[in-house]
N, C-alpha and C positions, 0 to 999 in steps of 0.2 A: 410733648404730651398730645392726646389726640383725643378730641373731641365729637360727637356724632354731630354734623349738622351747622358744625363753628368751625371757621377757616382763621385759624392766626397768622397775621400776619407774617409772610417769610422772612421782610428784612425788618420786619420790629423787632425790638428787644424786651422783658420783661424788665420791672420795676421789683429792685430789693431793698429788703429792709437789715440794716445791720442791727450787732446784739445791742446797743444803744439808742434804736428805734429812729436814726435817721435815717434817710432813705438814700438810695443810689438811683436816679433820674437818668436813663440812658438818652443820647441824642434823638433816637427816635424811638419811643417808647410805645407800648401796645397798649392801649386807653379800651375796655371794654365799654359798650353801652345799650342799653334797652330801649327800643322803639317805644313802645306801651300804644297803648290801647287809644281810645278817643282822642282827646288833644295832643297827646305825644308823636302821632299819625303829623300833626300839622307841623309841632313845633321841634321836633328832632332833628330834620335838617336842616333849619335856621341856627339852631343852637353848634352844630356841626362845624356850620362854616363861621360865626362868628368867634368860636374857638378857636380852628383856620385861621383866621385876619389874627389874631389877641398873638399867636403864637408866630406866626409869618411877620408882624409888626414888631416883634422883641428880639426874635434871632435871626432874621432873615430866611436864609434855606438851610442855617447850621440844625438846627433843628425841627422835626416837624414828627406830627402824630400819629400813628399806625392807629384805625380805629376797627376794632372788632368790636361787630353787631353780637349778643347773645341777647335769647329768647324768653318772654314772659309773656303769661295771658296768652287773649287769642291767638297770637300771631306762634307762640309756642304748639299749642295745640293744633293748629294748622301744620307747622314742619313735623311734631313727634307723632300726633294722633292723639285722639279725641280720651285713651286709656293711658296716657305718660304720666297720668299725675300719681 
């Protein structure tokens, strides 16, 4: 699927859900996430990496996370234009 603006990861894999509502967790899965605005400015890439260490501490390098940035707020407005909404 193709997105304007949003780059997915090439060697992530998406996360499915079966008709039982568990889910299928691939080895490296594509984690979307949102910058935001004021504090999320600070604290998105702390949160990033100590995600990183949580998940690099439990599987080694068998696993690890594809993380795609999508946009909200200002920082969306900036990539789409001031009339995206």
């Amino acid at each position: 699927m193709q997105y304007d603006h949003i780059n997915v990861p090439p060697d992530g894999e998406a996360i499915t859900a079966n008709a039982d509502f568990t889910l299928n967790v691939p080895d490296f899965p594509v984690i979307p996430y949102i910058e935001g605005d004021g504090i999320g400015i600070d604290v998105t890439p702390v949160m990033l990496n100590i995600v990183e260490a949580a998940v690099e501490t439990a599987y080694n390098d068998d696993r690890q996370i594809r993380w795609m940035p999508v946009y909200a707020g200002q920082r969306a407005t900036e990539i789409y234009g001031d009339d995206a909404w």
